[in-house]
C-alpha positions as CSV (number, residue, x, y, z in Angstrom):
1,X,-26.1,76.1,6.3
2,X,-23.0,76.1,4.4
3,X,-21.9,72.6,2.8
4,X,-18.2,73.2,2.7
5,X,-17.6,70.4,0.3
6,X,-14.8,69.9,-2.5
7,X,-17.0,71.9,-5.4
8,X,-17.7,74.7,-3.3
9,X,-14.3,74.5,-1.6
10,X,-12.9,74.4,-5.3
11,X,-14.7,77.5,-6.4
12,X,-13.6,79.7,-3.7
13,X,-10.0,78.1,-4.5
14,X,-10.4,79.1,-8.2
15,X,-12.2,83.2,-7.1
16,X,-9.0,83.5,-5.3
17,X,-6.5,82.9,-7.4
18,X,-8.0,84.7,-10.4
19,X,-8.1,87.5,-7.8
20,X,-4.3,86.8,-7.2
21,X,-3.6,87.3,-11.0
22,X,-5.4,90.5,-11.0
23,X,-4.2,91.8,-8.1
24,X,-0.6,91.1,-9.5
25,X,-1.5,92.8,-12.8
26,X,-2.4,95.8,-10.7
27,X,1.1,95.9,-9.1
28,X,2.3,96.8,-12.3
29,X,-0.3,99.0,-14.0
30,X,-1.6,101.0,-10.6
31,X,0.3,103.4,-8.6
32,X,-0.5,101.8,-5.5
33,X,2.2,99.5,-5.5
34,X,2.5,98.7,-1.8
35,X,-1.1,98.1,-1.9
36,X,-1.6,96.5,-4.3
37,X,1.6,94.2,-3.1
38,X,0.0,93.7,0.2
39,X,-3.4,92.6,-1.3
40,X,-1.6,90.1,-3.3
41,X,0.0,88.7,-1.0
42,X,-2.6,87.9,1.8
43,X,-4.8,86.9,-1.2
44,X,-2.2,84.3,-2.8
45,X,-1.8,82.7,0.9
46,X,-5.4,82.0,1.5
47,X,-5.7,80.9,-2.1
48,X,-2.9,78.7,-1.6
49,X,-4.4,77.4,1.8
50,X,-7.6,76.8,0.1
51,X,-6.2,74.8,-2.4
52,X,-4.3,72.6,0.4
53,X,-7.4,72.4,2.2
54,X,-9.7,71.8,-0.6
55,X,-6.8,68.8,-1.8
56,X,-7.1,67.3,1.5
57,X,-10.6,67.0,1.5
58,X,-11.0,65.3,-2.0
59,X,-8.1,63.2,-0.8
């Protein structure tokens, strides 16, 4: 079973928005923008409901 706790919570958090970053940097150096826009996008909202989330908990 899966302990969603703040450390695991805060890991995911942290995977995501280093994927964010990269997937930003690949707006720029791929030439699959609208992809690579799309990806970015969806990944920077879960990363930033993650963080919420993973906030809330701690709190």
């Amino acid at each position: 079973m899966v302990v969603l706790d703040h450390g695991t919570l805060g890991y995911i958090t942290f995977g995501l928005m280093s994927f964010s970053m990269l997937s930003g940097a690949f707006i720029f150096l791929s030439k699959k923008r609208q992809f690579w826009i799309k990806v970015h996008l969806l990944v920077s909202i879960l990363a930033y409901i993650f963080m919420v989330w993973t906030i809330w908990v701690v709190g």
